[in-house]
ROGUVEX-354261 format. One record per atom (N, C-alpha, C, CB): residue in one letter; residue number from 0; x, y, z. Coordinates in steps of 0.1 Angstrom, whole numbers, plus 5000, padded with zeros to 4 digits. Glycine has a CB too. Example, Ala and Ser with C-alpha at 12.3 -4.5 7.8 and 13.67 -1.06 7.14 Angstrom:
# residues 2
{atom A 0 {5132 4943 5078}}
{atom A 0 {5123 4955 5078}}
{atom A 0 {5132 4967 5078}}
{atom A 0 {5113 4955 5090}}
{atom S 1 {5128 4978 5071}}
{atom S 1 {5137 4989 5071}}
{atom S 1 {5129 5000 5079}}
{atom S 1 {5141 4994 5057}}
This chain:
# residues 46
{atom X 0 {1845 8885 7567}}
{atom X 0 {1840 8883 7581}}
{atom X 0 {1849 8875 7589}}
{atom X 0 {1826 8877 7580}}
{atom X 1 {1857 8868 7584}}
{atom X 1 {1867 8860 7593}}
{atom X 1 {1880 8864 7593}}
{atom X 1 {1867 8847 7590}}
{atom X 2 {1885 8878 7583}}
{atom X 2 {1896 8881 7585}}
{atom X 2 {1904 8882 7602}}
{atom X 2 {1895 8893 7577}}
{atom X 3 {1892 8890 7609}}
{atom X 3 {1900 8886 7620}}
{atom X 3 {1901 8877 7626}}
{atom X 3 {1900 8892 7626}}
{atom X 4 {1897 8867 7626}}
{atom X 4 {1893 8855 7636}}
{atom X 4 {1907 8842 7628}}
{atom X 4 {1871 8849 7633}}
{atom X 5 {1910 8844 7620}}
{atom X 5 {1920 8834 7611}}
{atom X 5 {1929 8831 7627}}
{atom X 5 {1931 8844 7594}}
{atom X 6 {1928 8812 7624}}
{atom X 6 {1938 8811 7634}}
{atom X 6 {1940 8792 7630}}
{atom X 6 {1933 8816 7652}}
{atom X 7 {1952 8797 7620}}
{atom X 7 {1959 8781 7616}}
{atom X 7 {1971 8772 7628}}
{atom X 7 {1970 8783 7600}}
{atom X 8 {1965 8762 7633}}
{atom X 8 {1971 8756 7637}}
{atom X 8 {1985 8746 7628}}
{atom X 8 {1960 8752 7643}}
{atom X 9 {1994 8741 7639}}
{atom X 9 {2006 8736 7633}}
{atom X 9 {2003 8724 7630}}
{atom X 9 {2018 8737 7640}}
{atom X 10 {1994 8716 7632}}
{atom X 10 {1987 8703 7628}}
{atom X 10 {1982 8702 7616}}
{atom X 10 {1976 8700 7636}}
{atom X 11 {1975 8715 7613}}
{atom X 11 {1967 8717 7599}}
{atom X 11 {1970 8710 7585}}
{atom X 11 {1968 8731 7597}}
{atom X 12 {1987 8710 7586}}
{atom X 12 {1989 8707 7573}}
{atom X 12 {1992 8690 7573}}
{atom X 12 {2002 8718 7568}}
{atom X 13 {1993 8686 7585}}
{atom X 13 {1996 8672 7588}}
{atom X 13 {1982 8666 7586}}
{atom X 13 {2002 8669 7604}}
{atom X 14 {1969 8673 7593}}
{atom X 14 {1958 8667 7588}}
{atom X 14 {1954 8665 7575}}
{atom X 14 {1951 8670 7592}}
{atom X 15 {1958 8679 7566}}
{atom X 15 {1955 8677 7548}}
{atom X 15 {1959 8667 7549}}
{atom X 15 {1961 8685 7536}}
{atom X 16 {1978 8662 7549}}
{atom X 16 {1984 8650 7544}}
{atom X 16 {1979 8637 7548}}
{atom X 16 {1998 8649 7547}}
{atom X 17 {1977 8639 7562}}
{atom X 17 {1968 8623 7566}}
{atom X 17 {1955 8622 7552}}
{atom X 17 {1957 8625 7589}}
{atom X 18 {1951 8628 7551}}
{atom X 18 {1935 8627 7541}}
{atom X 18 {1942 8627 7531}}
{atom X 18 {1921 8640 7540}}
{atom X 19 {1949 8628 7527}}
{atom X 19 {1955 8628 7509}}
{atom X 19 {1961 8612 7512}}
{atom X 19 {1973 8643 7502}}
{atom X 20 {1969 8609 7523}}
{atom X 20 {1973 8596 7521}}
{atom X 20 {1963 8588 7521}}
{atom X 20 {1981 8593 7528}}
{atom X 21 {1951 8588 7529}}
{atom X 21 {1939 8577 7529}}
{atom X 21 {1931 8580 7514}}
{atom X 21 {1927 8579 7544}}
{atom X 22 {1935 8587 7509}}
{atom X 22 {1927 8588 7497}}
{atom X 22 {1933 8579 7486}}
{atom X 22 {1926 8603 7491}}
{atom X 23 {1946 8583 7487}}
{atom X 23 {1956 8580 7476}}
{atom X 23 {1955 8561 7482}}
{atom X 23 {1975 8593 7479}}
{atom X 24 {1956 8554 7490}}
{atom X 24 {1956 8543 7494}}
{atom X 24 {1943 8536 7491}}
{atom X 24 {1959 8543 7506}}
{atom X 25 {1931 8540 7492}}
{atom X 25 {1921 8537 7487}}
{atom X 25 {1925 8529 7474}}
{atom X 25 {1914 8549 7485}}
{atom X 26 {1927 8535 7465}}
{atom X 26 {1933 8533 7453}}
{atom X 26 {1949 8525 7447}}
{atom X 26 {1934 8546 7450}}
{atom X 27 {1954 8526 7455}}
{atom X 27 {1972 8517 7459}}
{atom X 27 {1973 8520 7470}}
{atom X 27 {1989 8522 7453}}
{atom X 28 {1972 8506 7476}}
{atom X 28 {1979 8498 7488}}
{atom X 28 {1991 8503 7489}}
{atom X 28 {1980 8484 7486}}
{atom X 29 {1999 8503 7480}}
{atom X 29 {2015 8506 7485}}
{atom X 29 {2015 8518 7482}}
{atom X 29 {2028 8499 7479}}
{atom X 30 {2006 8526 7483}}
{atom X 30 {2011 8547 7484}}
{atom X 30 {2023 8544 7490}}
{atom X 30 {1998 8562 7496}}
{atom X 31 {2033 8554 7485}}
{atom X 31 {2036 8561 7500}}
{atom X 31 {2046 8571 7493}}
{atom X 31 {2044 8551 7514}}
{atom X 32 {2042 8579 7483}}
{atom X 32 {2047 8586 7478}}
{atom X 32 {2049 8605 7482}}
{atom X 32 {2041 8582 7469}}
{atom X 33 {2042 8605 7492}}
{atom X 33 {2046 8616 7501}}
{atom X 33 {2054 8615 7515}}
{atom X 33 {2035 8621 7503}}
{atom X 34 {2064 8619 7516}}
{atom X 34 {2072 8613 7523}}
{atom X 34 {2076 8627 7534}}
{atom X 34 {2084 8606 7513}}
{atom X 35 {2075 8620 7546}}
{atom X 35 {2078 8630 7557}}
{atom X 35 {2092 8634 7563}}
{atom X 35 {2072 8626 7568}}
{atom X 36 {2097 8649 7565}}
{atom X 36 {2110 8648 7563}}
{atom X 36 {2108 8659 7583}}
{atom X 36 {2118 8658 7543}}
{atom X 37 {2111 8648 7589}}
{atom X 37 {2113 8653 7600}}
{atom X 37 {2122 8665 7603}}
{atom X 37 {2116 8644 7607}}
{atom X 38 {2114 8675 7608}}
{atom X 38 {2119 8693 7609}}
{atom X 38 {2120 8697 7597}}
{atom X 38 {2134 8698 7616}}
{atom X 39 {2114 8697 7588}}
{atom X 39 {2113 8699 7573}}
{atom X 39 {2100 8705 7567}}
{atom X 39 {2116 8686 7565}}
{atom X 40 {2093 8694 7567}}
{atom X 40 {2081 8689 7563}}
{atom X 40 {2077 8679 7556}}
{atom X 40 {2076 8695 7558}}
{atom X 41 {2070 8679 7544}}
{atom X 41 {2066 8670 7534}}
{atom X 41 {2075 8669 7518}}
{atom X 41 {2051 8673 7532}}
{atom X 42 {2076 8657 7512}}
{atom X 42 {2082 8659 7495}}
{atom X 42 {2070 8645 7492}}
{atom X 42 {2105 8654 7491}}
{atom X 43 {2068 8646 7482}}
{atom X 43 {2060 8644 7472}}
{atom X 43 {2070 8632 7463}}
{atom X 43 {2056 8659 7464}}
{atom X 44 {2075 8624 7462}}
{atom X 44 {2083 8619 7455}}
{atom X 44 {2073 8609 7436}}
{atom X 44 {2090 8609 7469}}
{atom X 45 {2078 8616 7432}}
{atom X 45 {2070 8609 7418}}
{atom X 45 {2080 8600 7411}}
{atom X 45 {2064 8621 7407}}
């Protein structure tokens, strides 16, 4: 029913990462293991 109505904005994926980082901080204060790569996107550093 929503096939046609799909419409992802370019924020979308910035908001997942904002909520993964407040999650992940919850838990460690010093998260910061996803790291933003300006005109890129995101890396994950483990």
């Amino acid at each position: 029913a929503y096939e046609d109505q799909v419409y992802v904005d370019d924020r979308t994926i910035d908001s997942h990462i904002k909520r993964l980082r407040r999650k992940f901080k919850k838990t460690d204060q010093n998260f910061d293991a996803i790291e933003t790569l300006y005109g890129v996107g995101y890396r994950y550093k483990a």
